[in-house]
N, C-alpha and C positions, 0 to 999 in steps of 0.2 A: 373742705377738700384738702388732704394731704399734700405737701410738700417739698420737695428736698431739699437741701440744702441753698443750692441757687437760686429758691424760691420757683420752679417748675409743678410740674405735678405731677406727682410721683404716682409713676407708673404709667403715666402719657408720654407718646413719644419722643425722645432727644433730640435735640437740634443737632443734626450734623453738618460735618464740613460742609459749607454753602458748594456750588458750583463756580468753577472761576468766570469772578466778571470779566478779566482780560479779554475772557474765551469768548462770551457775551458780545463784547466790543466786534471781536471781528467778524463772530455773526450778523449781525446788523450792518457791517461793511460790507460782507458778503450775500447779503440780503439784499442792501440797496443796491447794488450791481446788477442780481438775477432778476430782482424784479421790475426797475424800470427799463434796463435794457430787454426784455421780451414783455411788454406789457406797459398800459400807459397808466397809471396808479394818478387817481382824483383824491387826494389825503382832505380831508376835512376834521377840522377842530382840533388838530395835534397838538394844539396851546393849552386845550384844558389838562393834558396829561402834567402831572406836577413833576418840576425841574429837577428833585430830589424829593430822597427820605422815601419808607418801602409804599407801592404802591401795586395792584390786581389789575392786572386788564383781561376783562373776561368776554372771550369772545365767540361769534356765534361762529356753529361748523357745519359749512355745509359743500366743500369743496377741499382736496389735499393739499390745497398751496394758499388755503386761509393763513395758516401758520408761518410760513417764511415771507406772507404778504404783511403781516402786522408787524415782521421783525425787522422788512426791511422799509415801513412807514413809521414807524412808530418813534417819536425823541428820545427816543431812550435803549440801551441794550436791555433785551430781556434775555429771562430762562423760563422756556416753557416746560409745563408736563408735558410730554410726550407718551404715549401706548408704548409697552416693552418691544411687541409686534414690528414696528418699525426702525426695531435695532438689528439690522442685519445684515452680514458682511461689513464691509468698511466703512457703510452709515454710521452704525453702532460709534465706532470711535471718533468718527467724524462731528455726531450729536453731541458727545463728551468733553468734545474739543472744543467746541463753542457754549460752552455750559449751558444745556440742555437736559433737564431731570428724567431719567427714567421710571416710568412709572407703571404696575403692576394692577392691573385694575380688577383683578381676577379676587383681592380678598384688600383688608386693611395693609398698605405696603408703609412698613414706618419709615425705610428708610428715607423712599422717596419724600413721606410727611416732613421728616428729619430736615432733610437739603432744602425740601421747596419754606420752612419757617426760617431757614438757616440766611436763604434771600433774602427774606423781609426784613429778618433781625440787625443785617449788614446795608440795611436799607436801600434795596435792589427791587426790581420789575420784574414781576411775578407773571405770566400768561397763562392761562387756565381758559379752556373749552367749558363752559360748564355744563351741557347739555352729555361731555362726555366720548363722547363719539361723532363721528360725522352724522346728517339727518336732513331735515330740513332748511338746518338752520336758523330757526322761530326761537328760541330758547323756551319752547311749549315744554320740555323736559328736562329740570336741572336736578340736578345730583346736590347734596347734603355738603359736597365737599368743598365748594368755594364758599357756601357760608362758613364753614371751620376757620379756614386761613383766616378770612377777612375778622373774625370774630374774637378769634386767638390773637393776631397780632394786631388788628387794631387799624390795621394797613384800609386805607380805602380802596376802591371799587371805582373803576372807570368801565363801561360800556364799549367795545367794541362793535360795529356793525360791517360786516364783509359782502359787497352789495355786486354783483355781477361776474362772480368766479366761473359760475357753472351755466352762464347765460348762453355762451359761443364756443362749443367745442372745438377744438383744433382739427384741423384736417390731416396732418401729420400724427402725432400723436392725440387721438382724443379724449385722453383722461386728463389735457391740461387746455386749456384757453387758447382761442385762437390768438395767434399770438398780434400784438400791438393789439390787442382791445382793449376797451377801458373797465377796469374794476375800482371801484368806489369803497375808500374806508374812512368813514365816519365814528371820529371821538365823540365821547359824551363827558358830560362834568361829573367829574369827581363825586360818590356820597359814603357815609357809613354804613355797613349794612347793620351792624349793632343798634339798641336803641338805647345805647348810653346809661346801663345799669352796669355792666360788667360781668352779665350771668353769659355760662360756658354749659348750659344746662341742655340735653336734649329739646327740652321747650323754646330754649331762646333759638338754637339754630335752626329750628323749623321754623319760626317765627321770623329768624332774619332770612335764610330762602324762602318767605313769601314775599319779603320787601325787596328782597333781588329781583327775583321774578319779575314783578311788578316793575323795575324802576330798569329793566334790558328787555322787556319786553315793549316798553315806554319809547326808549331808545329807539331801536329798531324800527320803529312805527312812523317813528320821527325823520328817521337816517334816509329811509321809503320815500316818505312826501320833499323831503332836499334834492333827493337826488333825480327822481321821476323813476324809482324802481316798479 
């Protein structure tokens, strides 16, 4: 496989400007605020997420405040993918502002590929959906693209499970949680999704999203019998 000069591949997408972690940081400040103050958050195994150096936490979707619920549980500042969709109005810069990737799901978006390797490579926490869109939240259906990341950088894979978002509608607004209920996030341990040859080959990343698959679908199953979902 051809190369360029910095030893990339040439012709696959550039690392670009990461996202500011500063921005990251206050996310997760502003995280932990929204969500324990309207919501009583059960965090489970937030010790396996590693202290440092780039890591994936890929989690399941299946309610709109999974994502500010992991940013504001989680040890770590992340920068998620985000749908372009949910840039609008003063969101938009607001997402920006707390380094947050926009992401274009409509075809191959490099850039967003560019910023989200750009995290890893500055050894920063990566958040990624990988089923993609909101669902069931099973990860019965994942996308090609967290094995990439994981495979390319080499970053591990932590399991996210998001357990009771969608259990209690709210009576005021019912597109969010009644509020002060308890929703349940459950870490998993750390793995690779690679099997440690170093092949970036259509093969191996279908190979490593069966072991994804496999090892959050594992998770989640596990996250169920913890918690009494």
């Amino acid at each position: 496989m051809r190369r360029d000069a910095r030893g990339r591949e040439a012709g696959g997408p550039q690392v670009s400007e990461a996202p500011s972690r500063k921005g990251a940081a206050v996310g997760r400040r502003i995280g932990i605020g929204l969500m324990y103050g309207l919501w009583k958050p059960r965090v489970l195994g937030a010790w396996k997420v590693p202290a440092s150096g780039p890591v994936i936490l890929a989690v399941n979707h299946s309610h709109n405040i999974d994502g500010p619920m992991v940013m504001g549980t989680a040890p770590r500042p992340l920068h998620f993918l985000i749908k372009k969709e949910a840039y609008v109005g003063p969101l938009g810069p607001f997402l920006d502002g707390i380094g947050q990737v926009k992401v274009d799901r409509g075809g191959p978006d490099r850039t967003a590929i560019g910023r989200a390797l750009g995290v890893l490579d500055n050894g920063g926490a990566l958040g990624i959906f990988p089923e993609g869109t909101r669902g069931e939240g099973d990860f019965a259906s994942l996308r090609a693209g967290l094995a990439y990341f994981a495979v390319r950088s080499g970053a591990p894979i932590v399991p996210v499970a998001v357990l009771g978002s969608g259990d209690t509608p709210g009576r005021v607004v019912r597109g969010l949680p009644a509020l002060k209920s308890r929703v349940d996030v459950v870490f998993g341990s750390a793995f690779d999704a690679g099997d440690g040859s170093g092949r970036r080959t259509r093969t191996a990343l279908d190979e490593a999203t069966v072991r994804i698959q496999d090892r959050l679908t594992a998770h989640l199953a596990d996250a169920k019998r913890l918690t009494g979902r």
